[in-house]
C-alpha positions in Angstrom: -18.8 23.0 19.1 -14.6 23.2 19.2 -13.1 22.6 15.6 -10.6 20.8 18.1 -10.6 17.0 19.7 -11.2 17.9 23.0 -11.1 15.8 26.6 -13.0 17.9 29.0 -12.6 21.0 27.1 -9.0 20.4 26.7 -7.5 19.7 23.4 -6.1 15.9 23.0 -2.7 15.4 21.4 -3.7 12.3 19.6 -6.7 14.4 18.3 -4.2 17.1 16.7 -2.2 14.2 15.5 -5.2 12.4 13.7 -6.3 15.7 12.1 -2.7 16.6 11.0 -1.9 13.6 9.0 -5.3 13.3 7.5 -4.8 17.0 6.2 -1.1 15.7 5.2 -2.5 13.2 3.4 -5.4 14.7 1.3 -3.1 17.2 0.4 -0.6 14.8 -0.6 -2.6 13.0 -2.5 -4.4 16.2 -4.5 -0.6 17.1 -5.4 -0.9 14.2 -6.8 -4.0 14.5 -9.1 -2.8 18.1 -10.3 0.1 16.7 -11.8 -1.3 14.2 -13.6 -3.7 16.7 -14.7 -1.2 19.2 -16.0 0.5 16.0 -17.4 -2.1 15.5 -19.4 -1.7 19.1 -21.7 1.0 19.3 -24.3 2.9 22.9 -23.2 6.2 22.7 -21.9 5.1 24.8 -19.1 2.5 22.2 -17.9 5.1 19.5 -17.9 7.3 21.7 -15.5 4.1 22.4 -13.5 3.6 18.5 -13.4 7.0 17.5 -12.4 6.4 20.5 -9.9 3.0 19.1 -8.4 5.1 15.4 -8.0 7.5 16.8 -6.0 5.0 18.6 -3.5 4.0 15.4 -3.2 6.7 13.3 -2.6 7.8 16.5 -0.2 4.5 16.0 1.4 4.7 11.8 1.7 8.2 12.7 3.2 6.9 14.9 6.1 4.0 12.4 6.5 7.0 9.4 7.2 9.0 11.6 9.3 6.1 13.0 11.8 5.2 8.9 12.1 8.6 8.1 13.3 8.5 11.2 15.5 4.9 9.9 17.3 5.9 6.9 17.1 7.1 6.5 20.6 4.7 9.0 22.0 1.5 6.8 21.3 2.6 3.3 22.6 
């Protein structure tokens, strides 16, 4: 069994693509979750570490916009 999408034992674009922004996404979205977490202690430190984990996932929402304009002509 491939960890891969395959067609005939060949790996599928679309496949790589699905897998990619699923990845994107959960890690976007545990970014998330850590920085409300660390929001939710009183150091200073863990308010920097929050504003830090919000902007990893911003970052990360950002990448997931720009490769969907990128496929977006490749897939239609």
């Amino acid at each position: 069994m491939s960890k891969y999408d395959t067609t005939g034992g060949i790996p599928t674009r679309e496949g790589a693509y699905l897998k990619l922004m699923h990845h994107l996404s959960e890690a976007a979205d545990q970014s998330a979750v850590l920085s409300h977490l660390y929001n939710t202690e009183d150091s200073e430190l863990d308010k920097l570490m929050a504003k830090g984990w919000l902007g990893i996932h911003q970052l990360l929402m950002l990448t997931i916009s720009r490769i969907r304009e990128m496929a977006a002509n490749k897939f239609q």
